[in-house]
C-alpha positions, 0 to 999 in steps of 0.5 A: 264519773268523778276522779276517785281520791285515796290515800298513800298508805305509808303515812305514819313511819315506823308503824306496820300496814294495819296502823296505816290503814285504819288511819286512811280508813278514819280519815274518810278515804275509801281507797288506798295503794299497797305502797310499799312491797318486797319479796319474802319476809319482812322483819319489820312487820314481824316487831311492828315498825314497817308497813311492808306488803310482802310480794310472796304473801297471800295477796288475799291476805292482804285483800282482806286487811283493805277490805275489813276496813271498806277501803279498795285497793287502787294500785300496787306499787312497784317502784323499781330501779331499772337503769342499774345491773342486775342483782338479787338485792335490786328491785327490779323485773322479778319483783314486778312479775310478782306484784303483777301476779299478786295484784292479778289475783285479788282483782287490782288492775294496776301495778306502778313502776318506776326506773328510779335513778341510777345509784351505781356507776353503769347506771350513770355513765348510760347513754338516753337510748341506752337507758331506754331499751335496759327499761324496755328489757327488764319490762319484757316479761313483766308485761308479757305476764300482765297482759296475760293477767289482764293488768296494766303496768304504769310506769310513773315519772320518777327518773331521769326518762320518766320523768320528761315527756320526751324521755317517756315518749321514747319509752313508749314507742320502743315498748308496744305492749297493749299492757304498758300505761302511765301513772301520773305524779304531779310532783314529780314531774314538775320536780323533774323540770316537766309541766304536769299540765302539758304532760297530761296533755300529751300522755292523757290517754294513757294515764291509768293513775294519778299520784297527788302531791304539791311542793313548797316554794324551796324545791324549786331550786332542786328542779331539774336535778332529782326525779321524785320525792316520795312523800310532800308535807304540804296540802295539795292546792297549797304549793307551787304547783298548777295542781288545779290545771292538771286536774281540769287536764285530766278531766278533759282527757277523761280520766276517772279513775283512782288516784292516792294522795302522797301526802304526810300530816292530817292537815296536810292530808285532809287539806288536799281532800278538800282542795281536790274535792272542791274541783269535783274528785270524792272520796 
């Protein structure tokens, strides 16, 4: 089976989910993220200029405005910050609890995580060791809850654990739960100073989801010092990446699951379709 191409649904700003979805869904995709999630009401949604997928919504709700326009949901994400204290305003273990459960319902079987990069003091002046076992506490639960509900929890490469192979090799040896897997990002591992080709060959039986996205010439002075970028505005293919050998890596690992473009611009998206298409993927 071939590697199934989507399409992160954020890629019009200031437009709420269902604009997001019908242009996915009319650029010939068939598969889409719940990309952007948090708890409770969501003013934005309400006057029209977010796309944000409450945690606390009916995630049939939800199911329903995917499927209405034939497109599946590959992934929640649920994008945390992990290596900051604790706090009601931080994204952290309730809400991956929550998108667990939601994805849990409607049949989704992977919620995308992240520790983030630390914002606060603590979260600087943390030691590797000590930053892997706050992760390995504030995903605890969630993952007890997943394994419960037959959901994998990915952690993606978008921090400064994350995203070396070292970093999450560490991760995965302190964490034993059958429901902890990877999300690759081809960007942000190379932005984060690792190969995305040597990562899949490390990790590639445990990657569950694929994150696509190329980066220009210009970021390469940045690598090694930021973690992640949430959008690229080039086509996949197009860029500085070894995009293709990550993707022959995949093959040989024998990933065929989903994977979502991260990808802003029309050209820019339906360039990287038809570059990833073009070593075997669909849509």
């Amino acid at each position: 089976m071939a590697i199934k191409i989507g399409c992160f649904a954020l890629v019009d700003p200031f437009s709420v989910l269902d604009h997001q979805l019908d242009r996915v869904r009319d650029w010939g995709f068939k598969y889409a993220d719940v990309t952007d999630t948090g708890d409770g009401a969501v003013l934005g949604n309400h006057f029209g200029f977010s796309a944000v997928a409450s945690l606390d919504a009916n995630p049939f709700d939800i199911q329903r405005m995917f499927s209405d326009r034939g497109l599946t949901i590959t992934s929640y994400c649920a994008h945390a910050d992990l290596l900051d204290a604790t706090a009601p305003w931080r994204y952290g273990t309730a809400e991956i609890i929550k998108a667990v459960r939601s994805a849990a319902a409607i049949g989704v079987k992977h919620v995308v995580t992240t520790e983030g990069e630390p914002v606060t003091p603590f979260g600087h002046g943390l030691s590797r060791e000590e930053g892997v076992f706050l992760i390995a506490e504030k995903l605890h639960e969630p993952l007890r809850v997943a394994e419960d509900h037959g959901v994998t929890i990915l952690l993606e490469p978008h921090g400064p654990i994350t995203g070396t192979i070292d970093g999450t090799t560490a991760l995965l040896e302190r964490i034993t739960s059958p429901a902890l897997g990877l999300n690759l990002d081809t960007g942000n591992s190379w932005l984060a100073g690792t190969d995305p080709v040597e990562y899949v060959k490390t990790f590639g039986d445990r990657i569950g989801h694929v994150h696509w996205k190329d980066l220009g010439a210009e970021w390469e002075a940045k690598r090694g010092t930021i973690y992640g970028c949430g959008m690229s505005d080039i086509a996949v293919g197009s860029g500085v990446i070894d995009i293709d050998g990550a993707y022959r890596a995949l093959v040989a690992a024998g990933f065929d699951g989903y994977s979502t473009l991260e990808v802003g611009g029309d050209a820019a998206v339906l360039g990287s379709a038809e570059y990833l298409e073009g070593l075997g993927a669909t849509r």
